[in-house]
Backbone as numpy.savetxt, mean C-alpha at the origin, in Angstrom:
# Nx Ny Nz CAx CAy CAz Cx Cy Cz
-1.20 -29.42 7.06 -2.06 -28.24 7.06 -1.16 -27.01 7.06
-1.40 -26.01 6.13 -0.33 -24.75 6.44 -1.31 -23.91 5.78
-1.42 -22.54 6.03 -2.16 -21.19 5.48 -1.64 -20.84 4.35
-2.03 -20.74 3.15 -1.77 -20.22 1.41 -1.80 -19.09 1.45
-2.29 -18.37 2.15 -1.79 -16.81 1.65 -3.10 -16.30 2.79
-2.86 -14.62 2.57 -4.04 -13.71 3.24 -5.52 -13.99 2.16
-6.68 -14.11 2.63 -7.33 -14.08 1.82 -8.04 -12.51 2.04
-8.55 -11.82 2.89 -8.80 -10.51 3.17 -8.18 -9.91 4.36
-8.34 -8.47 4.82 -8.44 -8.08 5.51 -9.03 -6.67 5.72
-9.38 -5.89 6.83 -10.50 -5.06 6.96 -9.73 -3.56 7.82
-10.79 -2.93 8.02 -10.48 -1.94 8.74 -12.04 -1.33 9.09
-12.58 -1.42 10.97 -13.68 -0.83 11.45 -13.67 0.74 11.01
-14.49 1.34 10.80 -14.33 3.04 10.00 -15.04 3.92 11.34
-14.92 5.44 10.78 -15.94 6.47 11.52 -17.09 6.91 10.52
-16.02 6.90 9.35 -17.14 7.72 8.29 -16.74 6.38 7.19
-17.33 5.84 6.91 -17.75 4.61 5.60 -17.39 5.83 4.18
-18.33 6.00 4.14 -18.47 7.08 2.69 -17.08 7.53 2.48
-16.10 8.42 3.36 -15.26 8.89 2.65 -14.42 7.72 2.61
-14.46 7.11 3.69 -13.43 5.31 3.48 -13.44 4.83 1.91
-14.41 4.76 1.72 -15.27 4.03 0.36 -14.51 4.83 -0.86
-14.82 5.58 -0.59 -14.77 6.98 -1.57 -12.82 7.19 -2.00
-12.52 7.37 -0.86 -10.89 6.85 -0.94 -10.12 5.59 -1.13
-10.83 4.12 -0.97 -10.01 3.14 -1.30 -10.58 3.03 -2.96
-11.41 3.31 -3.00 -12.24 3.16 -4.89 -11.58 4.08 -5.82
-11.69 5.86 -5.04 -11.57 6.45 -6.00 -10.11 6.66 -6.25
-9.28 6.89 -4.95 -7.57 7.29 -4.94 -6.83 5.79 -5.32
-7.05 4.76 -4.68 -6.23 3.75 -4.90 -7.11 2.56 -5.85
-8.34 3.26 -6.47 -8.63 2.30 -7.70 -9.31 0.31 -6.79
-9.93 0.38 -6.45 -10.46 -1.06 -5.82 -11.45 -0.72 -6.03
-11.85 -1.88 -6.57 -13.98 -2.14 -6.78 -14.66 -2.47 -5.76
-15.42 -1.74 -5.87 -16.79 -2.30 -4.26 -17.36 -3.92 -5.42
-17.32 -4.60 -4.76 -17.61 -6.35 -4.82 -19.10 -6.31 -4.58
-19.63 -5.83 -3.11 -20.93 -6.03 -1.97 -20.89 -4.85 -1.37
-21.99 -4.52 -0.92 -22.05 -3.35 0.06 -23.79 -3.40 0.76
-23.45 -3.13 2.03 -24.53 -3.09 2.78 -24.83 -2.29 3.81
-25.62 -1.09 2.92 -25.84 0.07 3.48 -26.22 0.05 4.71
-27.47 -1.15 5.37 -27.83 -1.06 6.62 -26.73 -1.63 7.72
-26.56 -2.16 7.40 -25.04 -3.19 8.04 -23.97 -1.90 8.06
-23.58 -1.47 7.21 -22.64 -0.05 6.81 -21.49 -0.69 7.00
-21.81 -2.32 5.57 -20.56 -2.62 4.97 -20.03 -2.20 3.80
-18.60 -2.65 3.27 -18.48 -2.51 1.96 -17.24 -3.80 1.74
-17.38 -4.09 1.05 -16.39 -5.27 0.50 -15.80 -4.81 -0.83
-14.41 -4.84 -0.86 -13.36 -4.75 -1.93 -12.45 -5.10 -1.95
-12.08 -5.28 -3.63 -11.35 -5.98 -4.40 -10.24 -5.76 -5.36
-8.95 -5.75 -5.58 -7.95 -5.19 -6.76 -8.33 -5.47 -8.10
-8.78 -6.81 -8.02 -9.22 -7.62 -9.60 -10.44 -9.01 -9.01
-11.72 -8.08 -8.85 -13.03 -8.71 -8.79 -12.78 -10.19 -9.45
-12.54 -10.50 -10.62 -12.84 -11.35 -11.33 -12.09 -12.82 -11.10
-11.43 -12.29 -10.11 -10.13 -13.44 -9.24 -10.61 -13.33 -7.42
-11.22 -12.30 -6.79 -10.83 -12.76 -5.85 -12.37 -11.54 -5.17
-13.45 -12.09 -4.96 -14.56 -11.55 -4.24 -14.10 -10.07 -3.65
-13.34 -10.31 -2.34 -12.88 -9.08 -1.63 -11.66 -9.75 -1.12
-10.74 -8.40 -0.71 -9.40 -8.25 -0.28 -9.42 -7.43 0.92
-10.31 -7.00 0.77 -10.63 -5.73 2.17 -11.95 -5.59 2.39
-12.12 -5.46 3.45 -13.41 -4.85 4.06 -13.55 -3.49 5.04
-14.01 -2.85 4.46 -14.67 -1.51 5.49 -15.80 -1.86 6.00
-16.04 -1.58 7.60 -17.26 -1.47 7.96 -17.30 -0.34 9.37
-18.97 0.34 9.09 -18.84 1.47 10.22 -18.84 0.77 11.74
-18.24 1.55 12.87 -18.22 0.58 14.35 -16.71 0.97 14.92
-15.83 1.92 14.44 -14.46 2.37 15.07 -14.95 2.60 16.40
-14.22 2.17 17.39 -14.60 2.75 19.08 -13.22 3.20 19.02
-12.43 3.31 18.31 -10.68 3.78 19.11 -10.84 5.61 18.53
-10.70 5.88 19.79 -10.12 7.48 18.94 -9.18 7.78 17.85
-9.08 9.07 17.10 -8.79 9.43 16.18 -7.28 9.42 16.52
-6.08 8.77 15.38 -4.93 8.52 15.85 -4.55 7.28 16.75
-5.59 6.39 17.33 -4.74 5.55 17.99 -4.49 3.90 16.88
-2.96 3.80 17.34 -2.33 2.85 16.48 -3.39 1.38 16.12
-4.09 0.96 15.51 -4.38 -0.26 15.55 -4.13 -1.09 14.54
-3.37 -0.88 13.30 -3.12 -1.63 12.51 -1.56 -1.07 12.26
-0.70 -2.19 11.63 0.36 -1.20 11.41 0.52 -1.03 10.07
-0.01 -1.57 9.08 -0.27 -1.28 7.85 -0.81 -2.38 6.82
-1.38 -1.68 5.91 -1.72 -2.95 4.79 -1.20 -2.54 3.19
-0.62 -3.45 3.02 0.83 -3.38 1.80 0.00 -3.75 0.25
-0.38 -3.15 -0.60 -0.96 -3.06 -2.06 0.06 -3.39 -3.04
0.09 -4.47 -3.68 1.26 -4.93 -4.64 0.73 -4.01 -5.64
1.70 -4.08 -6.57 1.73 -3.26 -7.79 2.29 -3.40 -9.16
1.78 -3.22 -10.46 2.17 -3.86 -11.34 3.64 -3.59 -11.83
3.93 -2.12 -11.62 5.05 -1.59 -12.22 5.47 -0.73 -11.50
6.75 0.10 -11.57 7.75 1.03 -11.10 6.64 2.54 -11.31
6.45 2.25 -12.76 5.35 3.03 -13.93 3.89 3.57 -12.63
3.25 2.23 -11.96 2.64 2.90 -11.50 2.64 3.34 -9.92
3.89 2.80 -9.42 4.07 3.47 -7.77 4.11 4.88 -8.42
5.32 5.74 -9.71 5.21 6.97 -9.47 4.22 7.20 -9.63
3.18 6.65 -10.91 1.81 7.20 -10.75 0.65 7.71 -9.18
0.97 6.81 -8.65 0.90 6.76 -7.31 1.13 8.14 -6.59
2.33 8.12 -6.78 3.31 9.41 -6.00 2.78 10.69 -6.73
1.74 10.91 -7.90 1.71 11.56 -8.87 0.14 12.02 -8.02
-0.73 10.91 -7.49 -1.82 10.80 -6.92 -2.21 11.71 -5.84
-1.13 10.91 -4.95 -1.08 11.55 -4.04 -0.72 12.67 -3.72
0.34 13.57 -4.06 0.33 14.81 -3.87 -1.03 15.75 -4.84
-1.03 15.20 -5.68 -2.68 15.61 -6.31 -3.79 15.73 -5.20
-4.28 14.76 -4.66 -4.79 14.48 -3.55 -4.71 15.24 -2.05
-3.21 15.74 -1.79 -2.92 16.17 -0.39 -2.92 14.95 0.79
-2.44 13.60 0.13 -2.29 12.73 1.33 -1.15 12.54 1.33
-1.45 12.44 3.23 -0.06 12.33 4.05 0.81 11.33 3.59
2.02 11.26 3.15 2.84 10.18 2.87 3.89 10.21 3.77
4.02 9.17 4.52 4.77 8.99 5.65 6.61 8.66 4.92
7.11 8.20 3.19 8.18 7.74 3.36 7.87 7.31 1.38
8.34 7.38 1.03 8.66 7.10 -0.41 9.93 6.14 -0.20
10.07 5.23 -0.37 11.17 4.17 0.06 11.65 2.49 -0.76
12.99 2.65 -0.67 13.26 1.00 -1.52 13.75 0.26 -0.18
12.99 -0.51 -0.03 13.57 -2.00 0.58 14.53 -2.58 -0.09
15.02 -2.48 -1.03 16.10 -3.48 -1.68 15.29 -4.36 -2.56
14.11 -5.24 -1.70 12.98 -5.86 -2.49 11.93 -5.49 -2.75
11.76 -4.21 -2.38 10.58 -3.37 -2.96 11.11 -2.33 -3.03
9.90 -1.18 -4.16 10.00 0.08 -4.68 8.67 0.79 -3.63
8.24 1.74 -2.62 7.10 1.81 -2.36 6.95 3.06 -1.74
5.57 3.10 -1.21 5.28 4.38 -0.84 4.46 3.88 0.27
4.78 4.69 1.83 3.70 4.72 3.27 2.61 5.72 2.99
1.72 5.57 3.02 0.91 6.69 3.03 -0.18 6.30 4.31
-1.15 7.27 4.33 -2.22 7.41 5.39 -3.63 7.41 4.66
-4.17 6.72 5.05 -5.79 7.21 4.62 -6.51 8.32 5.59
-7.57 8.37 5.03 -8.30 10.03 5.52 -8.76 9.27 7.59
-8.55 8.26 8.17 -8.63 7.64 8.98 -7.24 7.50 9.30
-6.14 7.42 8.90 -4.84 7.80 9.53 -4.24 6.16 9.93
-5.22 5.36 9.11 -4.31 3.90 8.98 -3.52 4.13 7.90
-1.90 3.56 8.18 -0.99 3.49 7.26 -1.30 2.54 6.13
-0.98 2.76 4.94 -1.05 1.86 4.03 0.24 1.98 2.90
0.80 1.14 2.26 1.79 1.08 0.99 1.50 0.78 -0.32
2.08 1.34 -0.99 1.53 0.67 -2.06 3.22 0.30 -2.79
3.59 -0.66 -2.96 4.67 -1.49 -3.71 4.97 -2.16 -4.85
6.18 -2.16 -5.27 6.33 -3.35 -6.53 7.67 -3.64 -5.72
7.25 -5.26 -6.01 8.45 -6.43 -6.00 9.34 -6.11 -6.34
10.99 -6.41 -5.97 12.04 -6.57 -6.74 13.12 -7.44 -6.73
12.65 -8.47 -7.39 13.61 -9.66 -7.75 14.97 -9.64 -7.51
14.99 -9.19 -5.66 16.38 -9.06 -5.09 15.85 -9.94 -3.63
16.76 -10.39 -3.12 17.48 -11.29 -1.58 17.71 -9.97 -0.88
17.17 -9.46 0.06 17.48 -8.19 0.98 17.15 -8.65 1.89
18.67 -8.71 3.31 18.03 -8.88 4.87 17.05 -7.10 5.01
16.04 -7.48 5.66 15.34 -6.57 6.80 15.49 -6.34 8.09
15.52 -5.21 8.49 14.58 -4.20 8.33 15.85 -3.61 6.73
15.31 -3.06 5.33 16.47 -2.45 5.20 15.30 -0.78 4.35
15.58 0.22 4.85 14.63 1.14 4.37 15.38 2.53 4.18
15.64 2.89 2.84 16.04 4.30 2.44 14.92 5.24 1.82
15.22 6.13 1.89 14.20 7.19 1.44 14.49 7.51 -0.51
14.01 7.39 -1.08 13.80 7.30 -2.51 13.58 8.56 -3.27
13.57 9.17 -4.37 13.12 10.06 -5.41 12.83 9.79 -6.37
11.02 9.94 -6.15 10.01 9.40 -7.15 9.80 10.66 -8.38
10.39 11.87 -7.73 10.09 12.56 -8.90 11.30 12.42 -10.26
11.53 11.40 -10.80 12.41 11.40 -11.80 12.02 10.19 -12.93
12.52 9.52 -13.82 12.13 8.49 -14.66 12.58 7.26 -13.62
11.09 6.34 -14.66 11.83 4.47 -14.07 13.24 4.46 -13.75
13.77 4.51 -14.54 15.21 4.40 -14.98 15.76 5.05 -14.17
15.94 6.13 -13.62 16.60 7.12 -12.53 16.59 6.32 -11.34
14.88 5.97 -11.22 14.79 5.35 -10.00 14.92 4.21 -9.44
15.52 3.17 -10.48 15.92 1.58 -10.23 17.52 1.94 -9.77
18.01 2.82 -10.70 19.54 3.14 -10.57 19.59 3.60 -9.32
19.06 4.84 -8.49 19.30 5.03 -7.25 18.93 4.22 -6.46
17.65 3.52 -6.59 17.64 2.22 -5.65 18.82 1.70 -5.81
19.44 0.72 -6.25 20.46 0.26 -6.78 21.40 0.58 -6.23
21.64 2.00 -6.28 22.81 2.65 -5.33 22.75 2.91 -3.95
21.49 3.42 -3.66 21.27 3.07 -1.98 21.36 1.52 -1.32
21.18 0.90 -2.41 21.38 -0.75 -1.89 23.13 -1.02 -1.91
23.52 -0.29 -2.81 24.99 -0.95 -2.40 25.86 -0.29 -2.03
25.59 1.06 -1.93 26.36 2.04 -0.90 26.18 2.45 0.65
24.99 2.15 0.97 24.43 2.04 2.33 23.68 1.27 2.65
23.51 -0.11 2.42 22.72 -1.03 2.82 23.95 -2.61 3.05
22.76 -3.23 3.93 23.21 -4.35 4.00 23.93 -5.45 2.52
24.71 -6.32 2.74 25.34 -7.13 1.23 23.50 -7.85 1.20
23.64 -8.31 -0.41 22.01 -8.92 -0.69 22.93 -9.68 -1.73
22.06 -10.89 -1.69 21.94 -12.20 -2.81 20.62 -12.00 -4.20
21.30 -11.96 -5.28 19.69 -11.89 -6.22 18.75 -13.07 -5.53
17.87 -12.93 -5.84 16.58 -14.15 -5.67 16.74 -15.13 -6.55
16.35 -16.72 -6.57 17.28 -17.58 -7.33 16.40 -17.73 -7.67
């Protein structure tokens, strides 16, 4: 018996609507289900594979700011669209806690309008011990920005093995 992967996960809200409104409209996820009296919503990256990935529902009892999740990590298809991302968000005015390469990821911390952290990432077909986290510059081309990853990985980071 062993666990295959996450199949969802959620976050209790204050305000549903702008929750909704921000995981659909800023970071692109389809409402799946929703149940206005319940004051659920269920979503998905790619409906057609996987019901829901997240759930919002109204019922937060923690005050505004207190820690309860420490984040939920959004894979991503390309380099192409974290900057898009980075392109979003300052469009937007959300808080971004860290634009950053792990060595094995390209990504971005950000906050939702509820002040849970969230990332949004692409893979990178590198072996990196953790914790390993530099601060990045998304305002430039793909290409700029694999190369400085690249260089923050081997001028100030731990030694790494490619991925076999």
């Amino acid at each position: 018996m062993a666990i295959t992967g996450l199949g969802h996960t959620g976050f209790w809200v204050h305000d549903l609507a702008t929750m909704r409104d921000f995981y659909t409209r800023v970071l692109g996820l389809t409402v799946t289900d929703e149940d206005d009296e319940r004051g659920i919503v269920f979503l998905s990256s790619c409906p057609e594979e996987e019901h829901h990935e997240f759930v919002l529902q109204r019922g937060r009892t923690a005050m505004q700011g207190a820690k309860l999740t420490h984040q939920v990590s959004w894979r991503v298809d390309s380099l192409e669209t974290v900057i898009d991302f980075h392109h979003r968000f300052r469009d937007e005015g959300i808080e971004v806690q860290q634009e950053v390469t792990h060595g094995n990821a390209i990504g971005i911390y950000f906050f939702d309008p509820e002040g849970n952290r969230n990332e949004v990432y692409l893979r990178v077909d590198r072996d990196v011990r953790q914790p390993f986290r530099k601060t990045l510059n998304l305002d430039q081309s793909p290409a700029d920005v694999f190369a400085e990853a690249e260089r923050l990985l081997t001028d100030g980071g731990p030694a790494y093995q490619p991925v076999h």
